[in-house]
C-alpha positions in Angstrom: 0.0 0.0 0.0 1.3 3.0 -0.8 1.7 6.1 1.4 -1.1 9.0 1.1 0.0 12.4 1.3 -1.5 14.6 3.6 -4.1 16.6 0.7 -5.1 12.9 0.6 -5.2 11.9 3.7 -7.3 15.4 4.9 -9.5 14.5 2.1 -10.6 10.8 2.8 -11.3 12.8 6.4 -13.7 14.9 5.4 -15.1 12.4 3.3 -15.8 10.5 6.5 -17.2 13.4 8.1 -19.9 13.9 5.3 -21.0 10.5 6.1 -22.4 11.5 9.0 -26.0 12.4 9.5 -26.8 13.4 12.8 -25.3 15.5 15.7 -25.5 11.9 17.4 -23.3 10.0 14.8 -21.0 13.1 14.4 -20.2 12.9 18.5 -19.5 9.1 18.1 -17.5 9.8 15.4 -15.7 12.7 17.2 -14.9 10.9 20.0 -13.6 8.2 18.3 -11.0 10.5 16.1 -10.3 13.1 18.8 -9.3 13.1 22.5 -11.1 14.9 25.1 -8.8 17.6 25.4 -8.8 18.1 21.4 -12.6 18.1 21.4 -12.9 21.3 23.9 -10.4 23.2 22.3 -11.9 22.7 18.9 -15.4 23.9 21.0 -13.8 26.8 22.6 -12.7 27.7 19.0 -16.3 28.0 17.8 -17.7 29.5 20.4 -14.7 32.2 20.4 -15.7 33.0 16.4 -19.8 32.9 17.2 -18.6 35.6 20.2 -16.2 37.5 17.6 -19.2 37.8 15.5 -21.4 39.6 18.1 -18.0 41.9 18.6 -17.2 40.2 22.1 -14.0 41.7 23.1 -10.8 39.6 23.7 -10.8 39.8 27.0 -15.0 39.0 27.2 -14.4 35.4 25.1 -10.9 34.7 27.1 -13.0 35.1 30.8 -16.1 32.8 28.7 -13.7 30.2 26.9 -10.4 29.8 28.7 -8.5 30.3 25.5 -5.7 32.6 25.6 -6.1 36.0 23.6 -3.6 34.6 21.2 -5.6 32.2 20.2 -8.7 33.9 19.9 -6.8 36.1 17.9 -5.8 33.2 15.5 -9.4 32.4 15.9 -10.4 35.7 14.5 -7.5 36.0 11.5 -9.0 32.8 10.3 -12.9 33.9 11.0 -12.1 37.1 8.6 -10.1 36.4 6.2 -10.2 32.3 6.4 -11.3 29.5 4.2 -14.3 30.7 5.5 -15.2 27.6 7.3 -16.3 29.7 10.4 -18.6 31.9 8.8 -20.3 28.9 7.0 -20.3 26.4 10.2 -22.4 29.7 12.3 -24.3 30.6 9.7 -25.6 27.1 9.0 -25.9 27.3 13.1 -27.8 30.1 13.7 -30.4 28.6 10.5 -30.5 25.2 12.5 -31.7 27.8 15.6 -34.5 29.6 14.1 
C-alpha cells in the first residue's frame, strides 16, 4: 500500500465526516478521532468566532472560553479572512436555531 499524502489523507477525512447524518453520529464519530482535550479546544474555537461575530472583546471570550487572547486572535485572522469555514459552520448554526 502506498503512502497517502496529507491533501489525501485530509480529504478521505472529510469524506468521512460527510458520512455522518446526525449530531448523534458526528459525536460518536468525534470521540472516536479526537481526544477529550482536542474536542474542547476545537469547542472553545467555535464558540470564540460565534462571540467575535457579536463583537465580544478579547478579554470578554478569554474570561467565557479559557482560550488565551492569542488564540482567539488566531481564531479571528481565520474567521475574517479564512477559508471561510467559520462563517459557513455559524451561519448554518444560527439557521438550525430559528
Amino acid at each position: 500500500m502506498r503512502n497517502l499524502n496529507q491533501d489525501e489523507l485530509l480529504e478521505y477525512l472529510c469524506q468521512g465526516l460527510l458520512t455522518l447524518q446526525t449530531p448523534e453520529e458526528c459525536l460518536h464519530f468525534l470521540e472516536d478521532l479526537c481526544t477529550e482535550s482536542e474536542l474542547a479546544e476545537m469547542s472553545r474555537r467555535l464558540r470564540a468566532a460565534k462571540m467575535l461575530k457579536k463583537s465580544y472583546i478579547y478579554s470578554e471570550i478569554a474570561e467565557q472560553t479559557g482560550l488565551s487572547t492569542a488564540t482567539i486572535s488566531r481564531v479571528n485572522r481565520s474567521y475574517l479572512y479564512g477559508a471561510g469555514g467559520y462563517k459557513r459552520a455559524l451561519e448554518a448554526i444560527a439557521e438550525e436555531e430559528k
